[in-house]
One Martini backbone bead per residue (centre of mass of N, CA, C, O) as a GRO file, in nm:
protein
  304
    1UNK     BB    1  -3.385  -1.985   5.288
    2UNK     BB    2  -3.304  -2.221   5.078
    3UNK     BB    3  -3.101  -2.285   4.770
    4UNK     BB    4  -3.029  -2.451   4.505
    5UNK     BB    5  -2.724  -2.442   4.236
    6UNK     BB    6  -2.622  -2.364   3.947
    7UNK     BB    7  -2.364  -2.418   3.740
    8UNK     BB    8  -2.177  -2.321   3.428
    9UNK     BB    9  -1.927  -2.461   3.238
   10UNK     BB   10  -1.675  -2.350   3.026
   11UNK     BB   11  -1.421  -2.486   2.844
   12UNK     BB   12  -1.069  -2.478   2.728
   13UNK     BB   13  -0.790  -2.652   2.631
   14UNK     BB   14  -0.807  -2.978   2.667
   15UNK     BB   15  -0.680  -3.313   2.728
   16UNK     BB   16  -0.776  -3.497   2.942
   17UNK     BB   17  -0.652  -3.462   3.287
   18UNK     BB   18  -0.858  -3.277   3.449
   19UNK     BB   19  -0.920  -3.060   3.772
   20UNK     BB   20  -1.145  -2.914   3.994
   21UNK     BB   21  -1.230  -2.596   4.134
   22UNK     BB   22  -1.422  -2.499   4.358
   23UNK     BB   23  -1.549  -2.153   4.485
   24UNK     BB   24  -1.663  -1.988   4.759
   25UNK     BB   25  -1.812  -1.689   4.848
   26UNK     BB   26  -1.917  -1.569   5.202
   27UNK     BB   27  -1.883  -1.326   5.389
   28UNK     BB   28  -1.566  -1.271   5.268
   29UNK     BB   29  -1.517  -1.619   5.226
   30UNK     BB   30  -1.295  -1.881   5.113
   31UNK     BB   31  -1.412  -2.219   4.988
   32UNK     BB   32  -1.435  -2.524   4.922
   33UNK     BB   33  -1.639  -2.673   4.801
   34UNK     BB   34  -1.506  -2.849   4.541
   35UNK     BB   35  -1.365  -3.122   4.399
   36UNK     BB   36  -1.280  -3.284   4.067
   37UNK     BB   37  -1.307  -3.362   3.776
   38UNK     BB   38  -1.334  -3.350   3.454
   39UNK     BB   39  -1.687  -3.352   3.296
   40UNK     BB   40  -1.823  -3.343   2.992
   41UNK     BB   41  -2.111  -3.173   2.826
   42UNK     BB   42  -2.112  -3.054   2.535
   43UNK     BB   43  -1.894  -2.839   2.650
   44UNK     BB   44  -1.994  -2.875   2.989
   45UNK     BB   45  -2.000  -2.814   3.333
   46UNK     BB   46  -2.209  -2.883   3.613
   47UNK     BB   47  -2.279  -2.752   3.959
   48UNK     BB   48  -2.385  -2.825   4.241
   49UNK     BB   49  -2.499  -2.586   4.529
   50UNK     BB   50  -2.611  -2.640   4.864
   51UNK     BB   51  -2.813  -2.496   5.064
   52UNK     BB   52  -2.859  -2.167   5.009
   53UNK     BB   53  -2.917  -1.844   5.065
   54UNK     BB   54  -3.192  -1.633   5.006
   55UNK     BB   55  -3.029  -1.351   4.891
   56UNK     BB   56  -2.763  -1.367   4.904
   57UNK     BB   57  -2.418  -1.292   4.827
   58UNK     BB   58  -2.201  -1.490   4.560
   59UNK     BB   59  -1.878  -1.614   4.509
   60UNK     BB   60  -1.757  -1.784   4.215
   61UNK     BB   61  -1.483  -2.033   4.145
   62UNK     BB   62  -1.245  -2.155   3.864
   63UNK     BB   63  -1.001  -2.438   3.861
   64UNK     BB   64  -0.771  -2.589   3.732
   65UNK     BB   65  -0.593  -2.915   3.698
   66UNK     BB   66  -0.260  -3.059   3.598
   67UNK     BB   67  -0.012  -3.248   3.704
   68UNK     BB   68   0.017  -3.013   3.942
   69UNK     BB   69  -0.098  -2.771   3.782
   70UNK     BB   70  -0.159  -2.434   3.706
   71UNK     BB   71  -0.255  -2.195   3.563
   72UNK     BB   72  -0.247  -1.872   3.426
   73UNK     BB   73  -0.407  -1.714   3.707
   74UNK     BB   74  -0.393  -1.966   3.918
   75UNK     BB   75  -0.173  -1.938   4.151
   76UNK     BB   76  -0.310  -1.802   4.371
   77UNK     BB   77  -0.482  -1.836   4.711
   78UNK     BB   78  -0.675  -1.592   4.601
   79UNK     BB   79  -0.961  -1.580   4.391
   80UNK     BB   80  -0.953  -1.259   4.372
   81UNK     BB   81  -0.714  -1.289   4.137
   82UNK     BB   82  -0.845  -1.426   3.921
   83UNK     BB   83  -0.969  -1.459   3.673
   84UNK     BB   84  -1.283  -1.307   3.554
   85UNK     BB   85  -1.385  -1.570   3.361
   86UNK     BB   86  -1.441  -1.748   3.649
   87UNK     BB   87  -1.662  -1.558   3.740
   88UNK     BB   88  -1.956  -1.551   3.999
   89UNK     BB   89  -2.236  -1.354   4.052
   90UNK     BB   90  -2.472  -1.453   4.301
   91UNK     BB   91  -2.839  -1.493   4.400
   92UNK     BB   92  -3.033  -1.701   4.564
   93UNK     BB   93  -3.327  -1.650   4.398
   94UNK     BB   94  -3.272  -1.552   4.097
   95UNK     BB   95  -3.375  -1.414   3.753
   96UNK     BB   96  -3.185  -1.551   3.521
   97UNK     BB   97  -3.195  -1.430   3.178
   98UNK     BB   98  -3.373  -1.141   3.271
   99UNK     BB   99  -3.464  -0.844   3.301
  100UNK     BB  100  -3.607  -0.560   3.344
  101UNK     BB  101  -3.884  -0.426   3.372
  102UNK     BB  102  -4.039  -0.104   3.203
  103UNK     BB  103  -4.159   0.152   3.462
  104UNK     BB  104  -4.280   0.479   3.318
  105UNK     BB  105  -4.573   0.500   3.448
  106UNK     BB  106  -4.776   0.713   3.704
  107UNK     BB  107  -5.139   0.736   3.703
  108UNK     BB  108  -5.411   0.941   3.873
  109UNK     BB  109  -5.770   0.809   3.904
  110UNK     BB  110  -6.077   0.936   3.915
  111UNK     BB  111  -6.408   0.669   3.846
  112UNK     BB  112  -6.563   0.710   4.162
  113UNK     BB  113  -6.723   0.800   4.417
  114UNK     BB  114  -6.518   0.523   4.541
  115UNK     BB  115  -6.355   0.523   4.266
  116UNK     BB  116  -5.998   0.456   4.223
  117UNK     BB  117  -5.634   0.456   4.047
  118UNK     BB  118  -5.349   0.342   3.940
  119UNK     BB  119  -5.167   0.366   3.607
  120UNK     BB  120  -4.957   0.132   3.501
  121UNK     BB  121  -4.661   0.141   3.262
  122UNK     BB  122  -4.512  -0.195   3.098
  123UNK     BB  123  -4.230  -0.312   2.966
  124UNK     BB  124  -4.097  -0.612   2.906
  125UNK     BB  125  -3.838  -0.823   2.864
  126UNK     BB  126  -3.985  -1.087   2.895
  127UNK     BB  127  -4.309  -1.235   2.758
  128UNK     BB  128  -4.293  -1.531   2.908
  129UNK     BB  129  -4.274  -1.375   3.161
  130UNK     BB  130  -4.379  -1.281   3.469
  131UNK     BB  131  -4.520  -1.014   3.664
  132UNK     BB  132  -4.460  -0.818   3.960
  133UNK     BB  133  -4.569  -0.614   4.187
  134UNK     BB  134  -4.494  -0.301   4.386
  135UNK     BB  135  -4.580  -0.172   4.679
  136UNK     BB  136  -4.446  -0.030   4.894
  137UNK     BB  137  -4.263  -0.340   4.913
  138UNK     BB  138  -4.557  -0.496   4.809
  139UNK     BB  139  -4.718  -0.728   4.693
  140UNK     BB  140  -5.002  -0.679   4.453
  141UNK     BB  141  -4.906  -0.850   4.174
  142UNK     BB  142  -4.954  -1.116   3.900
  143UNK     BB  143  -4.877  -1.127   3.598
  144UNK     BB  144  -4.952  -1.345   3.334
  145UNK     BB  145  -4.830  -1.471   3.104
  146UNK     BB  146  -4.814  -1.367   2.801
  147UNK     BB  147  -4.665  -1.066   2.612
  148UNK     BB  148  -4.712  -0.845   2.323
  149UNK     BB  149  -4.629  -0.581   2.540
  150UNK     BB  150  -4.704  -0.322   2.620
  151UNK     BB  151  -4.889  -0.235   2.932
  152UNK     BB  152  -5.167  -0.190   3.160
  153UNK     BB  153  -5.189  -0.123   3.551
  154UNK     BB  154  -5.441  -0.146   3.769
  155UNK     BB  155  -5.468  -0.007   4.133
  156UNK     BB  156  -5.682  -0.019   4.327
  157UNK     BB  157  -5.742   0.162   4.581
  158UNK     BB  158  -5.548   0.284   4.683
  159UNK     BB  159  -5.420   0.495   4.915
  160UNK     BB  160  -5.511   0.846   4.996
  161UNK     BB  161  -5.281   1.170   5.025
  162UNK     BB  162  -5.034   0.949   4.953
  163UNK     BB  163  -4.751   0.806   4.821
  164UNK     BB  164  -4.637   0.592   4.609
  165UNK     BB  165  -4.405   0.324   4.559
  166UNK     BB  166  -4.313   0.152   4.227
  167UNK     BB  167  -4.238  -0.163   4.131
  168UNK     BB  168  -4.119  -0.447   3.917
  169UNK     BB  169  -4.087  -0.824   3.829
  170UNK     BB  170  -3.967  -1.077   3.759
  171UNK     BB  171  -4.155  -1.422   3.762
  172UNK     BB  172  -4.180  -1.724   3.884
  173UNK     BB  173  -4.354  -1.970   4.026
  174UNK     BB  174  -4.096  -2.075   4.194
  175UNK     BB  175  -3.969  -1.796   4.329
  176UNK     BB  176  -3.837  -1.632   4.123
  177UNK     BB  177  -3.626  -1.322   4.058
  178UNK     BB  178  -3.572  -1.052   3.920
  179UNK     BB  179  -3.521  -0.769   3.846
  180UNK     BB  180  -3.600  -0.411   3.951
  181UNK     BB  181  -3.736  -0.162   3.844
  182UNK     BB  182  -3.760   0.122   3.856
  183UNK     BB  183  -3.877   0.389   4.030
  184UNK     BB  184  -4.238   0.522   4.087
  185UNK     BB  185  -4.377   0.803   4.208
  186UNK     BB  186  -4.707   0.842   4.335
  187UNK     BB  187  -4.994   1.025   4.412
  188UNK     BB  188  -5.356   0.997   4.573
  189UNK     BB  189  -5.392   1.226   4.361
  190UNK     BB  190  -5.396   1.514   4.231
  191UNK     BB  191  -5.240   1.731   4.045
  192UNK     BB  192  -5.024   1.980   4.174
  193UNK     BB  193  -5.006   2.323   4.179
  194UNK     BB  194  -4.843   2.519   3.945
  195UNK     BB  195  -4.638   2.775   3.988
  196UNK     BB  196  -4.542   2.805   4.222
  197UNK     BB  197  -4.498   3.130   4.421
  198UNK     BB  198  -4.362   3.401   4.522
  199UNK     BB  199  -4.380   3.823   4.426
  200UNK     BB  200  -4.250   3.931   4.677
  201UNK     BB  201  -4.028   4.071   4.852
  202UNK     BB  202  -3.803   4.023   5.110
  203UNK     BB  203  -3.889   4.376   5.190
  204UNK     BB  204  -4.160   4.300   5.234
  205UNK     BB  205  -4.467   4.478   5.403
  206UNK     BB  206  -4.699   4.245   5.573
  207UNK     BB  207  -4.706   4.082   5.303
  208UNK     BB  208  -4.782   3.822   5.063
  209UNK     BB  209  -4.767   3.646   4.761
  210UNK     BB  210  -4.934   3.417   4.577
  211UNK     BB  211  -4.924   3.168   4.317
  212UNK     BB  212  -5.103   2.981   4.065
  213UNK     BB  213  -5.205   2.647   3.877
  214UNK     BB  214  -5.521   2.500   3.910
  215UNK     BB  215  -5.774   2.495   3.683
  216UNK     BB  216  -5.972   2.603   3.929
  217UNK     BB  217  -5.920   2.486   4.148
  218UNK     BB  218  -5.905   2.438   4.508
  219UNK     BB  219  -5.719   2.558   4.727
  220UNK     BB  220  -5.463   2.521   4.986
  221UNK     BB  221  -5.337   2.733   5.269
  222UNK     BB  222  -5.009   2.733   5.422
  223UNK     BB  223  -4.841   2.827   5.693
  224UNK     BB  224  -4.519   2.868   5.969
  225UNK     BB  225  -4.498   3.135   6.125
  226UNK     BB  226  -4.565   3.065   6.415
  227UNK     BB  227  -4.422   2.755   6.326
  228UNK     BB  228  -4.205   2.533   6.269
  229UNK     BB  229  -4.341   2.322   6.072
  230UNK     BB  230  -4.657   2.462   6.181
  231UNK     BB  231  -4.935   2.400   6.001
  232UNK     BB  232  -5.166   2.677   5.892
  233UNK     BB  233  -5.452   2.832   5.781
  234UNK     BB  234  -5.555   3.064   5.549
  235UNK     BB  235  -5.804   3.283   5.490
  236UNK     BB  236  -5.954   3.297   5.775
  237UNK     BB  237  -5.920   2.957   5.815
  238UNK     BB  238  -6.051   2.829   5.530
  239UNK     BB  239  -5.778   2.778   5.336
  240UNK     BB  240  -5.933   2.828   5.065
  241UNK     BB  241  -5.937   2.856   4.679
  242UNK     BB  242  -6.017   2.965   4.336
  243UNK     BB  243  -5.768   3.145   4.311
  244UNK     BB  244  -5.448   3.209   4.167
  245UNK     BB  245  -5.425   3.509   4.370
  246UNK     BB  246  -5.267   3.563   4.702
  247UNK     BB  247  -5.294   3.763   5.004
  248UNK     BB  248  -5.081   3.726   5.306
  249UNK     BB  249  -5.144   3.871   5.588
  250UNK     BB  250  -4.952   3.982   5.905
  251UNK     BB  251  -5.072   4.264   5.921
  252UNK     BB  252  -5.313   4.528   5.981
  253UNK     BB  253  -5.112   4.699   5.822
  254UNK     BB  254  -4.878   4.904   5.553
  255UNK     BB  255  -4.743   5.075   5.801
  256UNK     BB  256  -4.501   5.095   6.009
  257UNK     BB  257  -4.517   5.168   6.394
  258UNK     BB  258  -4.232   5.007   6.413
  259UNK     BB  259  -3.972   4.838   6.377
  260UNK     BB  260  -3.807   4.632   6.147
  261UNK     BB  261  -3.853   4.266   6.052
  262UNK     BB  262  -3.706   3.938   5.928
  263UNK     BB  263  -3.942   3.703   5.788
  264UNK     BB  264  -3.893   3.319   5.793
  265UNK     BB  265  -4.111   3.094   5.604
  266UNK     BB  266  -4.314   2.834   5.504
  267UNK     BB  267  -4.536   2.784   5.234
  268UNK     BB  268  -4.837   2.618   5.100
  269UNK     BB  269  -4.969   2.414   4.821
  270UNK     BB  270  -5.331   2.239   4.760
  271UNK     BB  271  -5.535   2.070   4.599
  272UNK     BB  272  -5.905   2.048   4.620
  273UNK     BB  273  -6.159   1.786   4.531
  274UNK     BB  274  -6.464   1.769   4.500
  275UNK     BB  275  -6.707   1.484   4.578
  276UNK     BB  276  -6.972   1.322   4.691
  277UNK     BB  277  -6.751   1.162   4.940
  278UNK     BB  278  -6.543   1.454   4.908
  279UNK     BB  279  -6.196   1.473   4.885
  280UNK     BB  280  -5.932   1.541   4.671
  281UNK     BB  281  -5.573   1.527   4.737
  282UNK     BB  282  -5.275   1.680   4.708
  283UNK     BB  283  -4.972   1.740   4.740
  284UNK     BB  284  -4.775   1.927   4.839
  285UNK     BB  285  -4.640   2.277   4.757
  286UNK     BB  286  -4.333   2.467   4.835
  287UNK     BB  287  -4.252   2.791   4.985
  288UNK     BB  288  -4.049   3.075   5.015
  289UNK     BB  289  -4.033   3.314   5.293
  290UNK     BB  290  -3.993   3.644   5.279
  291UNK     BB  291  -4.023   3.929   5.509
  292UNK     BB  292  -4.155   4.214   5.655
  293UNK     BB  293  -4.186   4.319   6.027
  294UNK     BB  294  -4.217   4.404   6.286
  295UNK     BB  295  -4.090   4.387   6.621
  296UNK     BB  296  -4.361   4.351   6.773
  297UNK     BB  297  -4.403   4.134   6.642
  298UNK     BB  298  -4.527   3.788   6.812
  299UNK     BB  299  -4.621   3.592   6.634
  300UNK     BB  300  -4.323   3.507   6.519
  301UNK     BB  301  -4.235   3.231   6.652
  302UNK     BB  302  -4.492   3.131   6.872
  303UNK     BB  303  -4.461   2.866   7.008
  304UNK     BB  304  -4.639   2.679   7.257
   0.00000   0.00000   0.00000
């Protein structure tokens, strides 16, 4: 898409008989885009420089001459050594003079059996300009101007199991953008249970301990001791515990029967949260194990 741009120069110290060059770069190349005399308007000279790709990054210079010679910082023909006062980057379909609004905070809320939102708190730049929201990378939503200050902007129903990144960011009518605030990652479901630890040694033998803190909520346990990376539950196959601490049994006996080695894997904790119409889970939460088991169990990084 293309889209014409206006440039303004305000000029000082002229005599009144300079002519200007303008000076464009795009994709590291400088072109003279026009040249012609200088005529102010209330003190400053407007340039419109058509055409231009939306989005691309263009750096524009300008320079003036006098009776065949050009001011001091503008002899040579190189415009990326001229004075910085004279230079302007910008990208058309940028939305000029209005800063990020700031997207303070995401928090995940189931509010009925059917229905959740992620909450969204947004402090504006300008005031009177709208606001467009993005969740992964799509717009999902444009706030209307006028705004009286911070506000809260509820995302109904997004995908939940999963993270969501949200940005927000000024925009016209017309299809200008302004800058995009910080990004801010929420995940669509309740937050994962604090604490995750594991409390035996390095050197302990035949199983491990884990703690944490989920409020009493169902906590599900799986770890990868079978298959790195390839996570299955523990707890007799149903995974799930509303205990803050359990042991996760690796061998049989808690006394080797023949010579011992060092096993490392991870271990992973997720809230889950049953509700009429299902289960709401959390981000997991992983954790370094090291422990000893037997020599001989064959069960350690036996993937199929």
């Amino acid at each position: 898409m293309a889209r014409d741009v206006i440039l303004r120069a305000t000029f000082s110290e002229l005599v009144g008989d300079e002519t200007f060059e303008l000076w464009l770069k795009h994709d590291g190349e400088w072109t003279l885009n026009q040249a012609d005399d200088v005529v102010l308007d209330s003190g400053h000279q407007d340039f419109t420089i058509l055409s231009l790709t939306t989005g691309d990054a263009y750096v524009a210079q300008v320079r003036l001459k006098r009776a065949g010679r050009y001011r001091v910082g503008y002899l040579t023909s190189n415009p990326d050594t001229w004075d910085d006062q004279s230079r302007c980057e910008f990208r058309p379909g940028d939305l000029v003079g209005v800063g990020a609004p700031t997207l303070s905070s995401a928090v995940w809320t189931r509010v009925s059996p059917t229905g959740q939102h992620i909450t969204l708190s947004i402090t504006p730049d300008d005031l009177n300009t709208d606001i467009q929201i993005t969740r992964d990378g799509e717009a999902i939503a444009v706030v209307s101007a006028p705004f009286t200050g911070a506000f809260t902007y509820d995302d109904e129903n997004p995908p939940t199991g999963v993270s969501h990144a949200y940005t927000c960011a000024h925009v016209t009518s017309g299809g200008l953008a302004g800058a995009s605030s910080a990004e801010v990652d929420c995940f669509g479901g309740p937050l994962p249970p604090s604490g995750v630890a594991r409390t035996t040694a390095d050197d302990h033998f035949a199983f491990y301990t884990l703690v944490w803190d989920a409020d009493s909520d169902p906590v599900r346990i799986q770890d990868d001791f079978l298959c790195a990376t390839f996570f299955v539950d523990q707890l007799g196959g149903s995974g799930t515990t509303t205990n803050s601490t359990e042991d996760i049994h690796k061998e049989d006996h808690l006394i080797p029967n023949d010579g011992e080695q060092a096993a490392t894997f991870t271990a992973r904790v997720r809230r889950e949260v049953a509700f009429v119409d299902g289960t709401d889970v959390s981000d997991w939460v992983e954790v370094a194990i090291a422990m000893h088991i037997e020599t001989t169990n064959t069960d350690y990084l036996s993937c199929p």
